[in-house]
C-alpha positions in Angstrom: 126.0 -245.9 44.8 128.3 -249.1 44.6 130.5 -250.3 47.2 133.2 -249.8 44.5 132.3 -245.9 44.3 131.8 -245.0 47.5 135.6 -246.4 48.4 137.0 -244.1 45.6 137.2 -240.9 47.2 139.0 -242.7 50.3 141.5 -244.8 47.8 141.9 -240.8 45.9 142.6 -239.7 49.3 145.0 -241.9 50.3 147.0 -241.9 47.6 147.5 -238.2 47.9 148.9 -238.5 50.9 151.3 -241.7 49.8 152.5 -239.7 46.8 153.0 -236.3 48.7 154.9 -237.8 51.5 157.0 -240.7 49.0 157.7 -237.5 46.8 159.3 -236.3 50.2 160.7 -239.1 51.3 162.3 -240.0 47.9 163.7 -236.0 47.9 165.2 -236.9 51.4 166.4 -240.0 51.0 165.3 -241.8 53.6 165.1 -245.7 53.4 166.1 -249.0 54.7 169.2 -252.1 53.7 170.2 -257.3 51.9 173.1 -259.3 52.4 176.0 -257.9 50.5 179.3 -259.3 51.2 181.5 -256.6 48.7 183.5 -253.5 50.0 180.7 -251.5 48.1 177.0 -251.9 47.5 175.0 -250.7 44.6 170.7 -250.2 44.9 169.0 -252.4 42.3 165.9 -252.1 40.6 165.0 -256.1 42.0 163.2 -255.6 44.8 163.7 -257.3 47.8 162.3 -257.8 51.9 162.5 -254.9 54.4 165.8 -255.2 56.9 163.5 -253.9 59.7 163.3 -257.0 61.7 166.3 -258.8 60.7 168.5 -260.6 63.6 171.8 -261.8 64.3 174.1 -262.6 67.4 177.2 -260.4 65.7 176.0 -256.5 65.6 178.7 -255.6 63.0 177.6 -258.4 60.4 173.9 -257.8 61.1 174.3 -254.0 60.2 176.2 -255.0 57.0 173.3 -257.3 56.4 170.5 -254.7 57.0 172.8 -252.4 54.4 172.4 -255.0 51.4 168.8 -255.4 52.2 167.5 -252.3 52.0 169.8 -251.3 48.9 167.4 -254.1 47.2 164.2 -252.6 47.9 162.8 -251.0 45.0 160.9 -247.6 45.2 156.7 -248.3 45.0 154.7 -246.7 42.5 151.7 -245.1 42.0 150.8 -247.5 39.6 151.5 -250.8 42.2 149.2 -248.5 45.3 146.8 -248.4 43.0 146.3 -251.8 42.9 145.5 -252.5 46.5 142.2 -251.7 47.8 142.1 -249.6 50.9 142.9 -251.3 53.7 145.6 -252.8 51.9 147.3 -249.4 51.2 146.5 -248.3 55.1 148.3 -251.6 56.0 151.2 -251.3 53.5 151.4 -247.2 54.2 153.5 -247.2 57.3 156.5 -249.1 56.4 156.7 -247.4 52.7 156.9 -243.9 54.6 158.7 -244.8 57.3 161.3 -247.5 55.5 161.5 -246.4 51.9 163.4 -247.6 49.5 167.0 -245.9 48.4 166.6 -244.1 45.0 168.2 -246.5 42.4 172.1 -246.3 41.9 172.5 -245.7 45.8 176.4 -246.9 47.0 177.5 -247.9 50.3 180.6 -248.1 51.2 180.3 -251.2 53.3 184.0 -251.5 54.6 183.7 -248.0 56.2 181.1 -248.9 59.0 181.8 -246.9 62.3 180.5 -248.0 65.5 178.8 -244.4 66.9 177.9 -244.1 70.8 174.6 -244.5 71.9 175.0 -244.5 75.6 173.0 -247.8 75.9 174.5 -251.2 76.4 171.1 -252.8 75.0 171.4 -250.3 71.6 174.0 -250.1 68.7 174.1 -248.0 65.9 176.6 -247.9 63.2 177.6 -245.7 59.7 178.4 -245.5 56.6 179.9 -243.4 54.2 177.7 -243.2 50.7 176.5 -242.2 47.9 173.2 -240.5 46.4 173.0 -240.9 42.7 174.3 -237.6 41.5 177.1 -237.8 43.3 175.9 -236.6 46.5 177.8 -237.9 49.7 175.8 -238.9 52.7 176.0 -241.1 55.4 173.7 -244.1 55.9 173.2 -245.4 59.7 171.5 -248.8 61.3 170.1 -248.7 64.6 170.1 -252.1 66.1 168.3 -253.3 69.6 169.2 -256.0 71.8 166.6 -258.9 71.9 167.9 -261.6 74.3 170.9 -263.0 73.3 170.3 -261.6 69.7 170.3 -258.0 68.2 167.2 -256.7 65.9 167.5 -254.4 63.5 165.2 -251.5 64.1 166.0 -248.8 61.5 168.3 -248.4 58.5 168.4 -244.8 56.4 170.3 -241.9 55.5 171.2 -239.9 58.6 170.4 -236.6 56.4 166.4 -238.2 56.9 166.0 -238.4 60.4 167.8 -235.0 61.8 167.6 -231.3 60.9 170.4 -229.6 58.9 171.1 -226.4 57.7 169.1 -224.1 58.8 166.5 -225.8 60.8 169.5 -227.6 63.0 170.3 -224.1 63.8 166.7 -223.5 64.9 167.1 -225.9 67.6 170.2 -223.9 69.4 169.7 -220.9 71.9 170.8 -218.2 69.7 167.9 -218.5 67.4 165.2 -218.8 70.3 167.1 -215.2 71.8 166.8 -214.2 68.9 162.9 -215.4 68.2 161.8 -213.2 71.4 163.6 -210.4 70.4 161.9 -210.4 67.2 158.5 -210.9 68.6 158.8 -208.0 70.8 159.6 -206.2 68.1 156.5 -207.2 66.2 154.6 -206.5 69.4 155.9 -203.1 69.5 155.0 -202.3 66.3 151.5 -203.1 67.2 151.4 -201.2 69.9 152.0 -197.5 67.9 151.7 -196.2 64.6 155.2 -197.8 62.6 156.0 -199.2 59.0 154.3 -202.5 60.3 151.1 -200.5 61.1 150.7 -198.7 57.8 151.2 -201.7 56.0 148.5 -203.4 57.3 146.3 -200.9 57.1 147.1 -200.3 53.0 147.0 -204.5 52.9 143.2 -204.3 54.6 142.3 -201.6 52.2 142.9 -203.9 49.8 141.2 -206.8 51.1 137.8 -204.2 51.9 138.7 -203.9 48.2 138.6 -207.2 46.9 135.9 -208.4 49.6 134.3 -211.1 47.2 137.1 -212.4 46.0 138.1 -213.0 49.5 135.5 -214.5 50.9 135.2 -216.6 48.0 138.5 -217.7 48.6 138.2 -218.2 52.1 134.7 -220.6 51.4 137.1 -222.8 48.7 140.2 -223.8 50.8 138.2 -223.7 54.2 135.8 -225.8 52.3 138.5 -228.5 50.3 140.1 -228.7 54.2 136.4 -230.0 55.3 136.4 -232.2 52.5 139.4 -233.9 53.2 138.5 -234.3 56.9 135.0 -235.7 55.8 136.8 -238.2 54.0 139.4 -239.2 56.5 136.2 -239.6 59.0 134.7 -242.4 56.6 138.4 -244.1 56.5 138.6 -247.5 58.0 139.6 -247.8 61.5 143.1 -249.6 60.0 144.1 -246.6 58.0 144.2 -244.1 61.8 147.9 -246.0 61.9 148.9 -244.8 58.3 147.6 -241.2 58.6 149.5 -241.2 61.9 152.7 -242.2 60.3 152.0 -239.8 57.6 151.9 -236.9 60.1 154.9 -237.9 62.4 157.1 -238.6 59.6 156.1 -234.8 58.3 156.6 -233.1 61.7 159.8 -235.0 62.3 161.6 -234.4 58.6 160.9 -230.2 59.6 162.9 -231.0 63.0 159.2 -229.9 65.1 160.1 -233.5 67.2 163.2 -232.5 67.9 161.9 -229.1 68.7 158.6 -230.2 70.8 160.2 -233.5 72.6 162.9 -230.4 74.4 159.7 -229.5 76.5 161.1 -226.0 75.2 158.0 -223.5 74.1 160.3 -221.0 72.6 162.5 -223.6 70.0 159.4 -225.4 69.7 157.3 -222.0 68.1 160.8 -220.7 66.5 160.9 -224.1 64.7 157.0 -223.9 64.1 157.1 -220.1 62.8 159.8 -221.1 60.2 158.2 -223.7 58.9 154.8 -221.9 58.4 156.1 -218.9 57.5 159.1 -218.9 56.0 158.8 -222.4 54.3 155.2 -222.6 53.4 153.9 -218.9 52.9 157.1 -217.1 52.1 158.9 -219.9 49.5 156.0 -221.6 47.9 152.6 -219.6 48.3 153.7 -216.1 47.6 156.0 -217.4 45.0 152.8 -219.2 43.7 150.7 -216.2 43.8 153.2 -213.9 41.7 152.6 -216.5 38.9 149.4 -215.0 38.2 147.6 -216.2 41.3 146.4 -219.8 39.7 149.0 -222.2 40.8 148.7 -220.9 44.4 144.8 -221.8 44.2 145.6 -224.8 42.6 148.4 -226.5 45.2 146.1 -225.0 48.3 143.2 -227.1 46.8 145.0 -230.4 46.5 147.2 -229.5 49.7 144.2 -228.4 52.1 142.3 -231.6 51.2 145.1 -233.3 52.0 146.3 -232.0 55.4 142.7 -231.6 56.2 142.5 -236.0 55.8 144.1 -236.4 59.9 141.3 -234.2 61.1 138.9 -236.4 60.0 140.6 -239.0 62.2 140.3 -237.1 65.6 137.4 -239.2 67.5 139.3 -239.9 71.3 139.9 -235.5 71.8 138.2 -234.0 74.7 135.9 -231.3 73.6 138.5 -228.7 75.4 141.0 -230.3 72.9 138.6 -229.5 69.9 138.6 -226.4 70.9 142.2 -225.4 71.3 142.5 -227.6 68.2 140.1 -225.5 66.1 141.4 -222.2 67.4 144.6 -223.0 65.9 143.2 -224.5 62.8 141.8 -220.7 62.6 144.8 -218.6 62.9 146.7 -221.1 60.2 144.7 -221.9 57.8 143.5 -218.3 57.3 147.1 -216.4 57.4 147.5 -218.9 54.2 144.4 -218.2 52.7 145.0 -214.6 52.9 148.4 -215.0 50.5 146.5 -217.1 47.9 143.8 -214.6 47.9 146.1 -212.0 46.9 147.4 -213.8 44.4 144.0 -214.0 43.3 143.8 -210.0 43.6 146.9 -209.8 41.5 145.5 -211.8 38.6 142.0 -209.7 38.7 144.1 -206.5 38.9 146.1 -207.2 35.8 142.5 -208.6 34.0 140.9 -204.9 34.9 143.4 -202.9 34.2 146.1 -204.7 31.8 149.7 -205.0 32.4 150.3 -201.7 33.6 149.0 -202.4 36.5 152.0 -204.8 37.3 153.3 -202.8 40.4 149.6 -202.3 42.2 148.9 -206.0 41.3 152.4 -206.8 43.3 151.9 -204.3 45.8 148.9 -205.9 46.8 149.9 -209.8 47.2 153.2 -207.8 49.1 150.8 -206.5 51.4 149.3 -209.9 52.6 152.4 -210.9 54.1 152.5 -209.0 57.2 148.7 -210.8 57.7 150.0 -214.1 57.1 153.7 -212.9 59.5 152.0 -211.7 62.3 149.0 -214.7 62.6 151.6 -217.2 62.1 153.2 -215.6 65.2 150.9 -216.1 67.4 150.1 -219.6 66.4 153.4 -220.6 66.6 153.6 -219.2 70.1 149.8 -220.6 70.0 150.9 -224.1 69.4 153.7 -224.7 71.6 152.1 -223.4 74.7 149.1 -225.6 74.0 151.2 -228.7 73.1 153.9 -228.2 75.8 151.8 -226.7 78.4 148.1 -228.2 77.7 148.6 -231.1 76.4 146.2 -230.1 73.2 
């Protein structure tokens, strides 16, 4: 095999992962600012350098500066990645997930900067208000870092990017952790003696007994696209650990889990954990997937296991008690997913064997997958914090 073939699975890889996470970062809005000296600046389609870096002796100026740069950036495309071979897109990966550009038609008000407090002589930050195409307000901030007698320019980006809202800002507060152990107890207690929670499993297992082949079948597939995408992230250059790192952090950070693990907290770190598996993942997109006749749930798992399994592939410094608590983990996930997209495969070969009036058995089945996928998904998250927080794994 040429040198040429064997780098295309690693250049495929890649640029999975650099469209997934630009998709995100795009949808977010996160990115970085060119001199501008208006009351208002607009994001052109011309390009431009990155303001990360940038210098200057007055802080107020610079951040203006840093505002006008990164309005000039221009969003990549796949088209431009595709281009570079790959440890060119390992080297250029980093800055495009972390820094991205503004969507096109971005304004900033310029002559609405406020200073904000950062509790640090040697650090400034500063705001703006603006606006998303769409007409969606936002706010766009500049961190800046003494350097001598100088100040550096160290991030620029919607605010929106880089700390939770909604929902998971509410995660991080006390209520929801209360309110976390409370319902955990509750799913323990159920456990514990015969209840709703109880039955249901045992109808959902009858089901899986039921459909045993396609199970295992389905089981063999994802587990087996995951080992594919570590094998390949083993075979990656040693440049491209630094762009699968930046890859993951800027993941955990945009669903608030830095926020959640850097409290040293184990409960808001496995309420913020549980949402996002649960609620975010299985709930919203793989049991919606499955009820569309089970096929698109197989077919985003496939792409999206390969994908996540690509960091894996990567871990060659862990202790072997780190592999372990690492693969334990890996268990309880990965298979409370699996289970959902396997009954959205039983759904599809319910309505095939018995025709469409067999609609409420087929939904009765994916239905009873859920309180699989709830109750692993528990533990893990507990799981995860406790091992992150309190092992170190």
């Amino acid at each position: 095999m040429s040198p040429a073939r064997r780098t295309l699975p690693r250049r495929l890889a890649l640029l999975l992962a650099a469209m997934l996470l630009l998709s995100t970062a795009s949808a977010q809005g996160t990115a970085p600012t060119s001199p501008a000296p208006s009351a208002s600046a607009t994001a052109t389609p011309t390009g431009g350098p990155t303001a990360i870096g940038l210098t200057g002796s007055d802080p107020g100026k610079l951040a203006d500066q840093a505002v006008g740069t990164w309005l000039k950036r221009t969003p990549v495309t796949l088209e431009q990645l595709s281009t570079l071979d790959t440890p060119q897109l390992c080297e250029a990966l980093p800055d495009m997930i972390t820094h991205p550009a503004p969507p096109p038609g971005t304004q900033v008000h310029l002559n609405d900067r406020q200073e904000q407090s950062t509790g640090n002589p040697d650090q400034r930050s500063f705001t703006y208000s603006a606006v998303r195409p769409g007409d969606q307000l936002d706010v766009v901030e500049v961190k800046l870092s003494r350097q001598g007698e100088l100040w550096r320019v160290d991030d620029v980006g919607f605010r929106t990017s880089v700390e939770p809202q909604g929902v998971r800002s509410w995660l991080q507060g006390r209520t929801a952790s209360w309110l976390f152990i409370a319902f955990t107890a509750l799913i323990l207690f159920g456990l514990a003696r015969p209840s709703p929670l109880r039955r249901w499993l045992g109808e959902g297992w009858g089901y899986l007994r039921e459909h045993r082949r396609l199970v295992i079948g389905t089981f063999v597939f994802l587990y087996g696209m995951f080992a594919l995408g570590a094998l390949v992230g083993s075979g990656l250059p040693k440049a491209c650990e630094t762009a699968i790192v930046t890859v993951v952090k800027t993941a955990v950070t945009s669903v608030g889990a830095t926020q959640a693990y850097g409290s040293g907290d184990i409960v808001r770190a496995a309420v913020t954990t549980y949402y996002q598996n649960f609620v975010v993942v299985t709930l919203s997109v793989t049991f919606t997937l499955a009820l569309l006749f089970g096929v698109p749930a197989y077919l985003l798992s496939a792409g999206s296991y390969f994908v996540q399994g690509i960091p894996f592939g990567l871990i060659g410094t862990a202790t072997p008690l780190q592999l372990v608590l690492v693969l334990i983990l890996l268990l309880i996930e990965l298979s409370s997913y699996f289970v959902v997209v396997a009954g959205g495969g039983m759904f599809l070969v319910t309505l095939v064997r018995r025709g469409l009036g067999a609609l409420p058995l087929a939904f009765r089945k994916v239905v009873t997958m859920l309180p699989f996928a709830m109750v692993a998904l528990l533990i893990g998250a507990w799981y995860e914090a406790f091992i992150v927080l309190r092992l170190g794994g």
